[in-house]
N, C-alpha and C positions, 0 to 999 in steps of 0.2 A: 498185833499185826495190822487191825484196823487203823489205831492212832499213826502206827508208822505211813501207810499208807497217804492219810490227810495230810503228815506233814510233808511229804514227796511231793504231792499235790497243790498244796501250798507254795513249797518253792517254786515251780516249775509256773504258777500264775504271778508270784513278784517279780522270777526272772524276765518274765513273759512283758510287765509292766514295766520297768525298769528298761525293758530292748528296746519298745517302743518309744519311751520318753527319749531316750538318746536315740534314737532314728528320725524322730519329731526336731530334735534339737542339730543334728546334723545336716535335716534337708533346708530347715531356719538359716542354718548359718550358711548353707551355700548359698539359696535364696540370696542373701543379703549381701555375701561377699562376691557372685559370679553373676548372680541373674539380676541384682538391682543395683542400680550406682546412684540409688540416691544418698547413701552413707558416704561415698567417693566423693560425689560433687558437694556433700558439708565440709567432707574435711577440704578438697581443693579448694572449696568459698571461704574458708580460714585462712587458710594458707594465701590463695592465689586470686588473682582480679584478671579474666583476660579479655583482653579487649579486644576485636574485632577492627582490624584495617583496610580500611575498605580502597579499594583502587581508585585509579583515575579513569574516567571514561573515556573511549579512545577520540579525535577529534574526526570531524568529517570537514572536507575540503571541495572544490566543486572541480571540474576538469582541468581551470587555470591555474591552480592554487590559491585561490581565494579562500579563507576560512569562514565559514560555515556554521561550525558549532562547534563550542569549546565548553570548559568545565568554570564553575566560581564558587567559592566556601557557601556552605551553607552547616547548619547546626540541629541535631535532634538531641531532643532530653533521655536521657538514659536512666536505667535506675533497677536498683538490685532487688525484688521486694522481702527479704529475710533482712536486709540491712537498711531499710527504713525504721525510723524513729519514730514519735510525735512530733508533729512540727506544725506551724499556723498554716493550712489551708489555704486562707484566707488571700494570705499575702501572698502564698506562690500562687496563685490563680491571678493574682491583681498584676502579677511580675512579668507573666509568659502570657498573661492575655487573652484568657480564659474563664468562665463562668463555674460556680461551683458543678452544677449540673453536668457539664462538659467532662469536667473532671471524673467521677463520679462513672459516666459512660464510657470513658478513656481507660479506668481502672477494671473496671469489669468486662469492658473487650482484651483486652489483654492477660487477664485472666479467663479468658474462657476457649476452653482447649478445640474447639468446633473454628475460631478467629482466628486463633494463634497455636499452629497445633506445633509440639513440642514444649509448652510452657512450661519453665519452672522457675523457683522462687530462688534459686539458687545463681541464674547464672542472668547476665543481663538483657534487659527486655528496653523492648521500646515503647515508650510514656507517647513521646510528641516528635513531629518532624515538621522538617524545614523551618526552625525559629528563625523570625528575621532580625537582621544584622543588633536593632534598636532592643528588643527582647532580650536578646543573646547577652547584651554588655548587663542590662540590669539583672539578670540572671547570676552573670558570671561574680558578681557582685555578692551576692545575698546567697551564695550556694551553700555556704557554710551553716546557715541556719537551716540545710534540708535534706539530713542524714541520708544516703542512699541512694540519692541522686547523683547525675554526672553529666557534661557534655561530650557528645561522641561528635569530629568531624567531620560531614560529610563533602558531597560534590553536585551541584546542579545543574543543570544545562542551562547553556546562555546562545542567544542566534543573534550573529553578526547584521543578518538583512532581514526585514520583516516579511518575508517570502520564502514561498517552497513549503509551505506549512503540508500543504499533501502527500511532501516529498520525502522530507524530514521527517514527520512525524513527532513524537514527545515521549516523556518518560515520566512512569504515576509509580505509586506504590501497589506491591504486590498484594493479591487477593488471596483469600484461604487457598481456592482452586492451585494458583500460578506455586505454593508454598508444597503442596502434596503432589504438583506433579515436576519438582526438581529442588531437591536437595538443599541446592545453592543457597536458596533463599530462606531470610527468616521475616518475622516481621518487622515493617519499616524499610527494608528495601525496596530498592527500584527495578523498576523493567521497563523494556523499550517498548512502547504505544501507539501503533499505525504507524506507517511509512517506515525508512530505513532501519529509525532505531527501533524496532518489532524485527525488518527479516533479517537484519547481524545482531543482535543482541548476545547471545553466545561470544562474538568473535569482538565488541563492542568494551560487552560490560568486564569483562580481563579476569584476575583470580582475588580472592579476600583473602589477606596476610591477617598473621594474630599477635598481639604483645603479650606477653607471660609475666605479671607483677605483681611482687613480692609484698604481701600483708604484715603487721605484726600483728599481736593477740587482739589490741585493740581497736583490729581492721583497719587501720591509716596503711597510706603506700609507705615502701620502705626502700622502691626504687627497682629495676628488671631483676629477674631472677637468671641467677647467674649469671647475669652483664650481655640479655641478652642471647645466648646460646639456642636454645631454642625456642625461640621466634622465629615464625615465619614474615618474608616482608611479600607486599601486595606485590600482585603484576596487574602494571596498566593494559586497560583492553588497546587492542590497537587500532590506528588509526585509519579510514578511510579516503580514496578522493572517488569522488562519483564523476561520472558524465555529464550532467547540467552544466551549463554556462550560468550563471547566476544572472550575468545580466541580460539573457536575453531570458532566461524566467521571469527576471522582474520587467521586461519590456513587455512579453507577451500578457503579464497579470495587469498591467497599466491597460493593456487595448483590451482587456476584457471585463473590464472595470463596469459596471454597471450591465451588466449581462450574466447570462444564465448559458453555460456549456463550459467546452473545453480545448483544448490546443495542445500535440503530442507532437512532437518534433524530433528523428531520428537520424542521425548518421549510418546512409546505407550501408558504409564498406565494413564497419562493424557490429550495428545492432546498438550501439551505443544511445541512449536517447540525451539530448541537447537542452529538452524542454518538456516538465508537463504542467501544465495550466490547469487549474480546475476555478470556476467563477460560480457565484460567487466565494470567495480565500477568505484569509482572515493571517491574522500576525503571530507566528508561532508560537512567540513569547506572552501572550494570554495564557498558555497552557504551562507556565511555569509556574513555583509559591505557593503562597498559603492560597492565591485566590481561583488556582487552579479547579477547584471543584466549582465556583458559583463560575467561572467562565466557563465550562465547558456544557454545564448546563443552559448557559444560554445559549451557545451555539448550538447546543442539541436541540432546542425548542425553537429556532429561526426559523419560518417555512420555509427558504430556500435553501436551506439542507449546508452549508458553507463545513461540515465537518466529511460529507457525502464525495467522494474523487471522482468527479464525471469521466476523468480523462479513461481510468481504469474499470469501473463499476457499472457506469450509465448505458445501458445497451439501446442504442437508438434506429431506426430506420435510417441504413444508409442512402438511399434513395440514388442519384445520378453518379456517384460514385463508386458505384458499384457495376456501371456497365462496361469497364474496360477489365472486370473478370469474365463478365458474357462473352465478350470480344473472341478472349484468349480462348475460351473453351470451344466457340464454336469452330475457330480456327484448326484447335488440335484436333476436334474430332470428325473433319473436314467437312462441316454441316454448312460453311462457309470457306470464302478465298477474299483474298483483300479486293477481290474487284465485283464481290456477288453483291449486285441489286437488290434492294425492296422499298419498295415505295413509303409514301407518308401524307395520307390524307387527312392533315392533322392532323394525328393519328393511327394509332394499329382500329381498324374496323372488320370485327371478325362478326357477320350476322348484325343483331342485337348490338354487342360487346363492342363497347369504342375505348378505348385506353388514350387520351388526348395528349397531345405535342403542339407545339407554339409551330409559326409560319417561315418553311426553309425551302432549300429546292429538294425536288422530289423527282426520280426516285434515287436513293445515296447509297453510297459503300460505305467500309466499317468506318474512313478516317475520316472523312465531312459526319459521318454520326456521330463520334467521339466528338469532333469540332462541334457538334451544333447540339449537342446530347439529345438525341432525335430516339422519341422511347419506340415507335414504330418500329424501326429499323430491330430491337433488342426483342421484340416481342416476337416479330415475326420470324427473327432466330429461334429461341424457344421453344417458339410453336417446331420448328420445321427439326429441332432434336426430338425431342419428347414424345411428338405424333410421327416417329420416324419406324416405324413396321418395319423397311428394310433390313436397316442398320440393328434394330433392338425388339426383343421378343417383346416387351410392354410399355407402359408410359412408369413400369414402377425403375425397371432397369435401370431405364432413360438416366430417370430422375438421381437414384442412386449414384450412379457416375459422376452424374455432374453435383451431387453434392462432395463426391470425393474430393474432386477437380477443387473445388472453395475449402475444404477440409486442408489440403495442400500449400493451399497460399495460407491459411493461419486464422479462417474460419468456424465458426461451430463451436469450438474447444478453447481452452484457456491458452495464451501463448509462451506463458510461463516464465512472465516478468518478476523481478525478483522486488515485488514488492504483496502484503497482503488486500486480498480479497478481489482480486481479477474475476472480471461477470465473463463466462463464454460464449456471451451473443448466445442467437440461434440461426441455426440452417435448419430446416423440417430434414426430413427422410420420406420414403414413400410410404412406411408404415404410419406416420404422421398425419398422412391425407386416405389412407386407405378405412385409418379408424373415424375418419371424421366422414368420408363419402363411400366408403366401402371398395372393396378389393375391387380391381378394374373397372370401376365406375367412375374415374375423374381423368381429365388430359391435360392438355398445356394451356388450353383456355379458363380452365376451373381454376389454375393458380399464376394466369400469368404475367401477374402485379411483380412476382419475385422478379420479372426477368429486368424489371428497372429499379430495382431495392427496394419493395415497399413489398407490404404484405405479410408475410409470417417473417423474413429476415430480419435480423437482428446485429447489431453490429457496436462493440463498442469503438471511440477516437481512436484506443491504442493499434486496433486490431485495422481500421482504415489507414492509421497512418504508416503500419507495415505494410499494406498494401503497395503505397506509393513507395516504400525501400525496395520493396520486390520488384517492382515495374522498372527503378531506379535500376535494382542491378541483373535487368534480364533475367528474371528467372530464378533468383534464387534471397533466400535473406537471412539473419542471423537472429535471434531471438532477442526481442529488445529488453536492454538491462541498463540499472542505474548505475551499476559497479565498474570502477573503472582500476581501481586498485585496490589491493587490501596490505595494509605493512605486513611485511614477511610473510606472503601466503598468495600460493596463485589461485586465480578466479576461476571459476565451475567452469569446466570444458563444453558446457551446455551453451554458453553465452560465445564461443569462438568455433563452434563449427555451422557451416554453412547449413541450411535447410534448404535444398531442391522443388521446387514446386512440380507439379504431373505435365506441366509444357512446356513444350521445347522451347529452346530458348531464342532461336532465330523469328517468334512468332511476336517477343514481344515489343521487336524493331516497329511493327504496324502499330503497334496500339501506343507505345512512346511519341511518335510523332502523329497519327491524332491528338496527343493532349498538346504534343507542341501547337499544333495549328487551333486548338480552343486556345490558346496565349493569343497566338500571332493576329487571330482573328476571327475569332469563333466568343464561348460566351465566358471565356477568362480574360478576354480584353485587359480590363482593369485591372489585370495582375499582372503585365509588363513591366520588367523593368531594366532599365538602361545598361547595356553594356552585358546582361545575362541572359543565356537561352532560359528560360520556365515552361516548364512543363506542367501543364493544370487539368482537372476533372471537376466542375461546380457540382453541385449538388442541393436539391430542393424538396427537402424531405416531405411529404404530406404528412399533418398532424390532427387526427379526427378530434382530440381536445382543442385546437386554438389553430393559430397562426401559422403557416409552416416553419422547419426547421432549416436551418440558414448551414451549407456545408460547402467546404473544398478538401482536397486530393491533390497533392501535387508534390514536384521537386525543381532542384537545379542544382548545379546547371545540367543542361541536356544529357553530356558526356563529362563524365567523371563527376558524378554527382554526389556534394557536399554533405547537401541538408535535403529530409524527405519530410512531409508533417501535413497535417490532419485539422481543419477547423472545425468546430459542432458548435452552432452558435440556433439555444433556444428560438425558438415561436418569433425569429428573425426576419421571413419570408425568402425570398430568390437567394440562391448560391450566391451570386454577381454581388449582393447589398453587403454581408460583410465576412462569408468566411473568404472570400478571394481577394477584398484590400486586408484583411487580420493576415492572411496565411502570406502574402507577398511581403508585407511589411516585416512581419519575419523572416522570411529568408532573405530579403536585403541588410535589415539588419545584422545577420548572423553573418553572411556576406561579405559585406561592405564595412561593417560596424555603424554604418551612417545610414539617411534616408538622404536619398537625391534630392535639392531642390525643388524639383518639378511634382515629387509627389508629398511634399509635405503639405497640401492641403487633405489628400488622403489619409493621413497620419490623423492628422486635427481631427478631422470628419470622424475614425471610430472612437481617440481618445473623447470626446466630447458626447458622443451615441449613447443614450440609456434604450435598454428596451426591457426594463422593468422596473421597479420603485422598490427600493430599498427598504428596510425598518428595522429596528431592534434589536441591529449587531453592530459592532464596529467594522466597517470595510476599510479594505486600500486599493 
């Protein structure tokens, strides 16, 4: 009974052995056939070669139909690494132009799943990019001596004009990050880098088609598999026309030529911008090829920053261009009328506190103060909201309002141009001044630099030269956008609806013709030009590092106005010296397409202007 026993027991632990081994063996084999396809992608590496078809990029055009940017062959080394050989080193490093070393570090970033994540030995990787044309032919030559290799055809950007590099932007190869946070890409691809090709890159870079090709045993092609059938073909990205004139970007980068700022030029009736200038620029096509990395380190290390968009990023003290929002505010909030008085003894003189003005008549209303940019006159608005008990329980209220008021016109906040890294200025708040002087203990004397743009505000070109579209079209303005078309695809509903500012629009009839009468005879003089109403604001930014900052505000013509635009010109000195002949020269040019006669000594005068010294980049 015993032995019977052991042997029952026996069985029952071989059965026992025996279940698990086939339970071992059944989760093995699903393992390998459901949950890994590295056995799938040997056998498809026998069988199959697919090759990866990469699109065309879609082209970008400028308003006129000029082109812009287009695509031209370029070549990266390809290569399977299960289906490399032995082969001389040596020679292929000598061939593509490369140091053993190089090599060596090119083979182990590529293998290393942190660089290139999805690696495998199975399916094709990328060696090397962008071979130049001369590389390529000696290559194509001696391929045969470098089992496992291949050329895969790519696409490069090429730029018609050596301008708009801020506008444009470039296209690098993608980093680990750009690889883990979309699909799309693998290593050796491209993506769009600052400017346009960064905010359409999605709608730019199009779809990647795949070829399916037929192996024999002894992995040579044997031609499509099945003729073709299932291959996918690329779609090209599509193409763009933006809003820039090109040549009046490359006119306004000519007059900023040896200067430090910028020039943002808009089309009131749509938000459309015309122009953005950032000084010092540089040639876009430095940012293409093999020599794309030591250029762009050079431009990174320039201290005039020529990689840096003042138009969009630079937040400057707007200074005198900023009192035909005081204007409107005090207007709407009846703190003023177009005929209310305040004097100007050389300035606002409160006690102590003098805030100085150049010599005019005295005492003035809003539109001889807009004519003569008279800061008295702004200050002692200001003063007479903010210290207003009546009208508002505190000076925090006050304050609040009227930062809403500038929040409205396109202040404070980003304006949400479609392009990357827009700065949103600053406006303070009351809580701003309350942490810095405490809860009811500051008034309109404590801050009231702001009421003629200096001080804690903040302002970038973009956001002054929407100022002048708003002033342009009473009251109301469009969000400024590079976008003018997209093939087959309508543009963000953001870029065609109007935005309303907090005043009425009957108020901004006064402040319009103030800037006409700084043209006519006030301190935009020098921005007349023949045959066109201009409407101008100078501006004279104070700069506690250096020089002041040289700025204008303006549009034309008066009624129905064309072009609205923005000059910020560095450590320049008086509004008058060159953002109001920069800022007129362009809108006559855009205008006119021509400069009058009469003022081409003006033209000479800024094309020929340095007001800094150059070094250790190439400008245009």
């Amino acid at each position: 009974m015993r032995k019977d026993y052991k042997l029952a027991k026996r069985k029952y632990v071989i059965g026992g052995i025996v279940l698990t081994i086939a339970c071992i063996y059944i989760i093995r084999l699903f393992s390998l056939q459901v949950l890994n396809d590295d056995y799938k992608q040997y056998a498809d590496g026998n069988a199959f070669l697919k090759k990866t078809q990469y699109p065309s990029r879609g082209l970008i055009y400028d308003r006129t139909g000029k082109l812009l940017v287009f695509n031209q062959p370029a070549y990266d080394v390809m290569m399977i690494v299960r289906e490399v050989r032995p082969f001389d080193t040596l020679d292929f490093c000598r061939t593509v132009g490369i140091t053993r070393e190089q090599f060596d570090k090119r083979m182990a970033d590529m293998k290393n799943p942190r660089l290139n994540p999805g690696y495998s030995s199975y399916t094709p990787q990328t060696f090397m990019t962008q071979l130049s044309a001369q590389d390529y032919g000696r290559l194509q030559e001696k391929l045969y001596r470098f089992p496992g290799f291949f050329i895969q055809n790519r696409m490069l950007r090429q730029y018609a004009y050596p301008v708009a590099a801020n506008v444009l932007g470039n296209i690098r190869e993608v980093s680990p990050r750009d690889i883990e946070r979309d699909d799309y890409y693998t290593r050796g691809d491209y993506t769009g880098d600052l400017g346009i090709e960064r905010s359409y890159e999605p709608v730019l870079r199009g779809e990647k088609g795949v070829e399916i090709l037929l192996r024999d045993a002894h992995g040579r092609i044997k031609g499509r598999y099945e003729e073709g059938r299932y291959d996918v073909a690329p779609v090209s990205g599509k193409n763009l026309k933006l809003s820039i004139d090109v040549e009046l970007q490359a006119y306004g980068e000519k007059l900023m030529q040896n200067k430090i700022g910028a020039i943002v030029a808009i089309e009131p009736s749509t938000g459309e911008i015309l122009a953005m200038v950032s000084s010092p620029t540089y040639d876009p096509s430095m940012l293409v090829g093999r020599e794309r990395g030591k250029n762009y380190l050079k431009l990174n290390r320039d201290k005039y920053k020529p990689l840096y968009d003042r138009a969009l990023m630079a937040a400057y003290p707007p200074g005198s261009t900023f009192k035909p929002t005081q204007g409107l505010i005090f207007l709407n909030e009846g703190i003023i009328t177009d005929h209310t008085l305040y004097p100007c003894y050389h300035g606002f003189v409160a006690g102590r506190l003098k805030v100085g003005c150049h010599g005019h008549a005295s005492p003035l209303s809003l539109l001889p103060a807009l004519q003569t940019s008279c800061n008295a006159f702004f200050c002692y608005g200001l003063r007479s909201m903010i210290d207003n008990r009546t009208k508002y329980k505190s000076a925090a209220e006050a304050f609040n309002i009227w930062k809403d008021y500038l929040v409205s016109m396109g202040y404070g906040y980003r304006l949400g141009v479609d392009l990357p890294g827009e700065s949103r200025g600053f406006i303070p708040n009351s809580n701003y001044y309350n942490n810095i002087y405490g809860e009811n203990r500051w008034s309109a004397l404590t801050i009231i630099s702001v009421a003629i743009g200096q001080g804690e505000v903040l302002a970038t070109p973009l956001q002054i030269a929407n100022l002048a579209a708003t002033i342009a079209n009473r009251g109301y303005f469009y969000t400024p956008h590079l976008i003018r078309e997209i093939q087959d695809t309508t543009i963000n509903a953001e870029f065609t609806t109007p935005r309303h500012t907090m005043v009425d629009s009957h108020y901004y009839d006064y402040v319009v013709e103030g800037m006409r009468m700084a043209v006519t005879g006030g301190t935009c003089r020098i921005g007349a030009i023949p045959g066109i109403e201009v409407c101008g604001k100078t501006g004279t930014a104070q700069n506690p590092h250096g020089k002041d900052h040289s700025a204008f505000m303006g549009f034309a013509p008066m009624n129905n106005p064309k072009i609205a635009i923005a000059v910020y010109v560095e450590n320049a000195g008086f509004g008058a010296t060159y953002g109001v002949p920069i800022g007129s020269l362009m809108m006559e040019m855009y205008l006119n397409r021509e400069i009058a006669p009469e003022r081409k000594y003006l033209e000479e005068r800024m094309l020929q202007s340095n007001t800094i010294i150059y070094s250790g980049v190439k400008k245009h």
